[in-house]
SELUMVO-835591 format. One line per field, with one value per residue (C-alpha): residue in three letters; x, y, z. Coordinates in pm, whole numbers, plus 50000, padded with zeros to 5 digits. Layout:
! residues N
resn <- ala|... $
east <- X|... $
north <- Y|... $
up <- Z|... $
END
This chain:
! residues 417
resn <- unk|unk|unk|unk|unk|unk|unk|unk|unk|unk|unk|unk|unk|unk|unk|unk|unk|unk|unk|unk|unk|unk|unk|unk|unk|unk|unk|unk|unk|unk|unk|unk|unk|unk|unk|unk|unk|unk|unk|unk|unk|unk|unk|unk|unk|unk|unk|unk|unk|unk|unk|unk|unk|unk|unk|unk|unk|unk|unk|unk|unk|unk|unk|unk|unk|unk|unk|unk|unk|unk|unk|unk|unk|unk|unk|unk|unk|unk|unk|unk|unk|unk|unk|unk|unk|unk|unk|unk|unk|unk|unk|unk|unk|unk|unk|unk|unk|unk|unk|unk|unk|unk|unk|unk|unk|unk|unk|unk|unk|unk|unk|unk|unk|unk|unk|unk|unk|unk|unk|unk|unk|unk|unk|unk|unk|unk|unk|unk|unk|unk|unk|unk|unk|unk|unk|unk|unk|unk|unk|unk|unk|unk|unk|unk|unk|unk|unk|unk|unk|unk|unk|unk|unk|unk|unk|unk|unk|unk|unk|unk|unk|unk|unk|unk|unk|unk|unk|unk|unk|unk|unk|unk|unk|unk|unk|unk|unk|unk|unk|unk|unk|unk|unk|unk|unk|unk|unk|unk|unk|unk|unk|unk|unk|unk|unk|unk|unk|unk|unk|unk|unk|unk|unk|unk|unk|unk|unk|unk|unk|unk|unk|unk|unk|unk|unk|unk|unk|unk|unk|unk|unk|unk|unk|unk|unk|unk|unk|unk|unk|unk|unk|unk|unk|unk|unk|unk|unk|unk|unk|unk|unk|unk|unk|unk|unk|unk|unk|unk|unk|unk|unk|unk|unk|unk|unk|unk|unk|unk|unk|unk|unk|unk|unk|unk|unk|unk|unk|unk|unk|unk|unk|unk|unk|unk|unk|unk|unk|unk|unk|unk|unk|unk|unk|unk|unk|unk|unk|unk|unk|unk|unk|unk|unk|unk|unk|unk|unk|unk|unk|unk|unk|unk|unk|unk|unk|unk|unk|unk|unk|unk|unk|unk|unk|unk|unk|unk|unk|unk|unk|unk|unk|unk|unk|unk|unk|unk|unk|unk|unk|unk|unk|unk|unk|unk|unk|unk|unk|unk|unk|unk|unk|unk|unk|unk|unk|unk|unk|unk|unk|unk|unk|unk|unk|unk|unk|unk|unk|unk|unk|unk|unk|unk|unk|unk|unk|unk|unk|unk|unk|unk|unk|unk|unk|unk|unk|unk|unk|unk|unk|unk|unk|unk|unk|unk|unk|unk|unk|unk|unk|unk|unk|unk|unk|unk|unk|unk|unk|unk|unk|unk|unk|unk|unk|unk|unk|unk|unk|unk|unk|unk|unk|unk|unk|unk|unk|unk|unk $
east <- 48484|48619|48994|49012|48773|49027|49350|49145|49060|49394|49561|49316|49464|49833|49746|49524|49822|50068|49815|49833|50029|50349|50300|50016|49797|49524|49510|49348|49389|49080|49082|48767|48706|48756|48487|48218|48315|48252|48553|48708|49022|49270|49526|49857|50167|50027|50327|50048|49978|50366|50452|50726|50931|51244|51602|51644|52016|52130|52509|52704|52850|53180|53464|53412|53775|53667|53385|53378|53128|52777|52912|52810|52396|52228|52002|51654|51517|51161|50868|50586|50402|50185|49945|49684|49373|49503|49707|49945|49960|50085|50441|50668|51013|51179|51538|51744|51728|51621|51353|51072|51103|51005|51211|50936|50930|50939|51215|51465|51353|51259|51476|51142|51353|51448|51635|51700|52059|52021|52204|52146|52438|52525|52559|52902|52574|52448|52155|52037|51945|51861|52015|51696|51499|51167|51417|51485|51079|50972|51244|51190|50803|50906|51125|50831|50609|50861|50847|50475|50598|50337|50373|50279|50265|50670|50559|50454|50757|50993|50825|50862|51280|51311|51159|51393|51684|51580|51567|51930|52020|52364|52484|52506|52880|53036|53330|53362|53287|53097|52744|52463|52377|52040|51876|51531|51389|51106|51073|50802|50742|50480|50515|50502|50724|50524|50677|50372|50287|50332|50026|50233|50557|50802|50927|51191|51489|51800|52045|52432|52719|53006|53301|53437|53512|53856|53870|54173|54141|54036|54095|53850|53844|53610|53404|53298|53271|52982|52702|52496|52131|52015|51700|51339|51556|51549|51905|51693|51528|51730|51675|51859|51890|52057|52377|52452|52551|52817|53035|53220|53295|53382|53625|53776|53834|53997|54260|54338|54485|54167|53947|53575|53387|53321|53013|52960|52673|52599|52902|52970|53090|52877|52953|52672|52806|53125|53054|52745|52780|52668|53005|53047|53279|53479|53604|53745|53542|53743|53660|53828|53483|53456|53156|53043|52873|52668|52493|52141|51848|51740|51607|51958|52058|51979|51845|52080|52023|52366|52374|52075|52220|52553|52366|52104|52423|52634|52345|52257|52619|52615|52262|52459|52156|52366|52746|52978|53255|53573|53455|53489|53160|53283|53401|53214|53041|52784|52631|52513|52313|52410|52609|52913|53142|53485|53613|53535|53722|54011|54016|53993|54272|54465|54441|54463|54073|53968|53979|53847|53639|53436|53160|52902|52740|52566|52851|53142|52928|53222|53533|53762|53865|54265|54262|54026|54174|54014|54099|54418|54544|54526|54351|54491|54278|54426|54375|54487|54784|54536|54370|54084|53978|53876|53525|53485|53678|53456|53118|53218|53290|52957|52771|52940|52914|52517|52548|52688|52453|52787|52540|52193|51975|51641|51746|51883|51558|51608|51528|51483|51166 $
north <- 19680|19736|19735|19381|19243|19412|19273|18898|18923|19034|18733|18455|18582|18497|18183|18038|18018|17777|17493|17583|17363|17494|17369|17363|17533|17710|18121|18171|18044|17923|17991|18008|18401|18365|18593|18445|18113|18128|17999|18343|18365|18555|18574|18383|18447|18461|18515|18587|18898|19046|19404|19498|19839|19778|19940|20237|20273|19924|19855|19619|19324|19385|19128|18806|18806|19107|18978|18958|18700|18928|19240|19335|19295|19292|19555|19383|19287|19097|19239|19087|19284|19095|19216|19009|19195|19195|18851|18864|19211|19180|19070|19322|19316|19643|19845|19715|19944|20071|19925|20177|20080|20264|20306|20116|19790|19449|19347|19631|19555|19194|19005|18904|18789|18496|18383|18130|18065|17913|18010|17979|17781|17824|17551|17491|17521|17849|17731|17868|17598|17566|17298|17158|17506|17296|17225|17636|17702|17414|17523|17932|17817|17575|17892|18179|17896|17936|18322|18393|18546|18471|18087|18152|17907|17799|17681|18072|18219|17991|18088|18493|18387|18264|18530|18780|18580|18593|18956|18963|18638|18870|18843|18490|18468|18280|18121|17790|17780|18112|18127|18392|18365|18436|18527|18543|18748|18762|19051|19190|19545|19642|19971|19858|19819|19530|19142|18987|18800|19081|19230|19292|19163|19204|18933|19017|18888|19002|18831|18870|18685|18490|18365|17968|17881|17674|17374|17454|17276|17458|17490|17452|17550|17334|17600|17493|17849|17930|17698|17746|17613|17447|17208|17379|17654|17768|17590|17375|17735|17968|18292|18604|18581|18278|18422|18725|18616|18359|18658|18763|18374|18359|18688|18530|18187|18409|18550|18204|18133|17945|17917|17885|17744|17390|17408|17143|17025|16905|16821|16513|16773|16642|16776|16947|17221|17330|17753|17775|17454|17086|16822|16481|16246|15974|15689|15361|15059|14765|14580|14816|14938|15333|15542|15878|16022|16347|16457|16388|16653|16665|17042|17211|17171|17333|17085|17145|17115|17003|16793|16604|16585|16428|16206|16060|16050|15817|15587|15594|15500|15221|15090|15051|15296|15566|15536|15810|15829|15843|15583|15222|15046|14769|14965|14886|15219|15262|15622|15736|16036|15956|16143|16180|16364|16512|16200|15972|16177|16234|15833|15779|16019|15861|15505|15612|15530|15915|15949|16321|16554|16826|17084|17083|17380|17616|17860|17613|17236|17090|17221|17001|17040|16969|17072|17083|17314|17131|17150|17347|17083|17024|16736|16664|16537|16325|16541|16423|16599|16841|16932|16699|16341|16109|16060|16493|16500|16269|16352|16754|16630|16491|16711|17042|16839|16820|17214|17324|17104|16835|16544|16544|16511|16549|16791|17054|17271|17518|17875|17936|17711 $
up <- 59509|59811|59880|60076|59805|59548|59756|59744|59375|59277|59517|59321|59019|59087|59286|59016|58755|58970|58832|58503|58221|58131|57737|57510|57260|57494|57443|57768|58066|58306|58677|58943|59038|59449|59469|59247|59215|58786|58609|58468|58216|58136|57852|57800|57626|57261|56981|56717|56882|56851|56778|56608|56636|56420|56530|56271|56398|56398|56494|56335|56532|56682|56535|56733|56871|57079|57223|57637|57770|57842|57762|57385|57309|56944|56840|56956|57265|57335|57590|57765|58036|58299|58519|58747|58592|58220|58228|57938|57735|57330|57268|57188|56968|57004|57019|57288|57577|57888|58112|58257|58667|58920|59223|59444|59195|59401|59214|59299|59694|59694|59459|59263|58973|58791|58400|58192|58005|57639|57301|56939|56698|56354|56167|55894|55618|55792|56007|56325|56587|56965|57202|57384|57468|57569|57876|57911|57880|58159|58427|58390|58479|58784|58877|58838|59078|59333|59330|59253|58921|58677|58483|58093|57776|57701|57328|57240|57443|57265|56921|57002|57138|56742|56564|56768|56728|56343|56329|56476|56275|56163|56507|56557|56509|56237|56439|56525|56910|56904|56945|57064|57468|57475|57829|57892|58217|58454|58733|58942|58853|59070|59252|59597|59872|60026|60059|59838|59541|59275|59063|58788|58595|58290|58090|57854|57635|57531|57289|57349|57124|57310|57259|57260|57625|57640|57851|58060|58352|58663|59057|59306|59695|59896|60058|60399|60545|60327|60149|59829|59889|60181|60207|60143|59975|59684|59552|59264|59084|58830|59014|59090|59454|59445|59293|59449|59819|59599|59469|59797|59857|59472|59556|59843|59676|59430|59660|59770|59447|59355|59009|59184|59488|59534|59680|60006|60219|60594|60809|60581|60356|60043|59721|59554|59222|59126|59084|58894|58696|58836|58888|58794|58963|58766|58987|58974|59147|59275|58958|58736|58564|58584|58787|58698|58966|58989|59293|59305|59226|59604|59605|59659|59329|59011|58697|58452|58099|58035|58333|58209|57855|58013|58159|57885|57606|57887|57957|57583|57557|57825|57647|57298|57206|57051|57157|57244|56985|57166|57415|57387|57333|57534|57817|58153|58275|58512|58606|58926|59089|59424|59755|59735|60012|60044|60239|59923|59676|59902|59962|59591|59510|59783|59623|59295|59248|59096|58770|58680|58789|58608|58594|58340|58240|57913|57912|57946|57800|57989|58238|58355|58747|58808|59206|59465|59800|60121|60488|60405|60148|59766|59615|59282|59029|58706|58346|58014|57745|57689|58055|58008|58126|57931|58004|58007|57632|57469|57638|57559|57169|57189|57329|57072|56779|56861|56921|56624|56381|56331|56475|56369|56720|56829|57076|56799|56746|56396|56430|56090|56016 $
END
């Protein structure tokens, strides 16, 4: 074959898979061959296949009190090489450690990468669970479409993330609060220093336990010298390069005396995420009835898991479906992804009409906002006895208690079974 037909054949590979499902049962997955026009296949993510290499030297978890967010790993890590000839290669649980990358991989040149945040609970009767993963498996595979990273079956992915998690079941920490971040990977590992969709790809996972993050209330500085996403952008995927141009911003709000960024669009200065979590807005209509408003998903911004959760328990809530405890079921609440700029909130703290403000994200579930820094003046925002609203205490309650196994909910998934 000659090495344009080669470049062609290798091309119809990767393009084929941004049509395929992201969930079902299929083991192979069907394509047309560019060149012969035959349907051709080539192998998904298959957890029946896995390999396992067991860590001879295991270390024992460090005492939970210790732990730093990210920094400490568990003794097992998961595998899955990708190529555009092979498709999926056999599943592989092994010792944590290093990668084998060459110093020409995409990634290392290109920014070809992209993860997923999720954890694993443990339950007051000593059951592992998962807070929605489905959610985890459907966005890393809208993500990998917006790279030309390979797209794979999220059903066999999320059954490989259990069994690893039940090798290192030991490290899911006891505490109340704790749990065990787990973050799965894609990169492009092809050795070529070319901008192109790559021929081959790593996915892997690695399993890290963290502690309970207190809701103190934090400080925000409206950044208007620097934005986030932009429109056609790439603001609404989980990947790498979206996060490295916000840590000088994130140092500099930092020297201003400030907690994170406040992320803002256009020259209406619309609010769009509050550091790396999305941001709800709790105001007071002229009726007295309360609005939460969250930006809208308009390609800037990423879907969050917990944003979406906050948002089906409140209209649950509103419904009489399944009410919040710590909310009144006759309260009059009404929830809204809509705009919403700097001039509205600073209006609404002005007539008293803001209620709270916070972020809602994996690693915090819910942080409260008590400033915002904007235009060379401070916004206050109302907080409660114990730096929370309202609204953000009993939606946060909520949300843990479904976490930790407290509520029963179709959105706890056990690891164990």
């Amino acid at each position: 074959m000659s090495s344009m037909l080669r470049s062609i054949h290798i091309v119809g590979n990767i393009a084929r898979r941004a049509f395929r499902p992201i969930y079902g049962t299929r083991l192979m997955s069907a394509y047309v061959d560019p060149l012969s026009g035959q349907p051709a296949e080539l192998p998904d993510i298959q957890h029946g296949r896995l390999i396992i290499d067991k860590n001879e030297q295991p270390t024992p978890p460090p005492p939970s009190e210790t732990l730093v967010f990210g920094r400490t790993f568990t003794d097992h890590m998961l595998t899955i090489e990708w190529s555009a000839t092979n498709g999926w290669e056999a599943p592989h649980i092994k010792p944590y450690g290093p990668l084998n990358l060459a110093p020409s991989s995409s990634v290392l040149h290109y920014a070809q990468t992209l993860f997923e945040g999720m954890k694993a609970y443990r339950t007051d009767d000593d059951r592992i669970q998962l807070f929605r993963p489905d959610m985890n498996m459907k966005r890393m595979n809208n993500s990998a479409r917006r790279i030309a990273l390979p797209t794979f079956n999220g059903d066999s992915l999320l059954e490989l993330i259990k069994k690893l998690i039940r090798m290192d079941r030991h490290w899911v920490p006891k505490e109340p609060g704790h749990s065990l971040y787990i973050r799965p990977t894609l990169i492009a590992s092809q050795q070529a220093i070319q901008v192109s969709p790559p021929t081959e790809a790593i996915l892997f996972v690695i399993c890290s336990p963290v502690g309970p993050y207190f809701p103190k209330p934090v400080s925000l500085y409206a950044t208007t010298e620097y934005i986030r996403a932009a429109p056609g952008g790439t603001g609404a995927f989980k990947l790498g390069v979206n996060y490295a141009p916000a840590v000088m911003p994130q140092k500099m709000v930092a020297e201003k005396g400030y907690s994170q960024n406040l992320w803002l669009h256009g020259p209406e200065h619309y609010l769009t995420e509050v550091g790396t979590m999305n941001m709800f807005v709790v105001l007071k209509k002229d009726d007295g009835d309360l609005e939460i408003v969250t930006p809208p998903l308009d390609g800037m911004i990423l879907p969050g898991i917990t944003r979406d959760s906050v948002l089906q328990l409140l209209r649950d809530h509103i419904s009489g479906t399944r009410p919040i405890r710590g909310l009144d079921k006759g309260e009059k609440l009404a929830v809204s992804e809509r705009g919403i700029t700097m001039k509205e909130v600073k209006d609404a703290s002005q007539t008293g009409k803001l209620v709270e403000l916070f972020g809602a994200g994996t690693a915090a579930i819910i942080s409260p906002v008590h400033k915002i820094g904007y235009l060379n003046e401070d916004i206050e925002i109302p907080t409660g006895p114990d730096g929370m609203g309202r609204i953000a205490r009993a939606v946060r309650k909520e949300l843990s208690d479904i976490q930790w196994g407290k509520i029963s909910h179709p959105w706890s998934v056990p690891v164990d079974e």
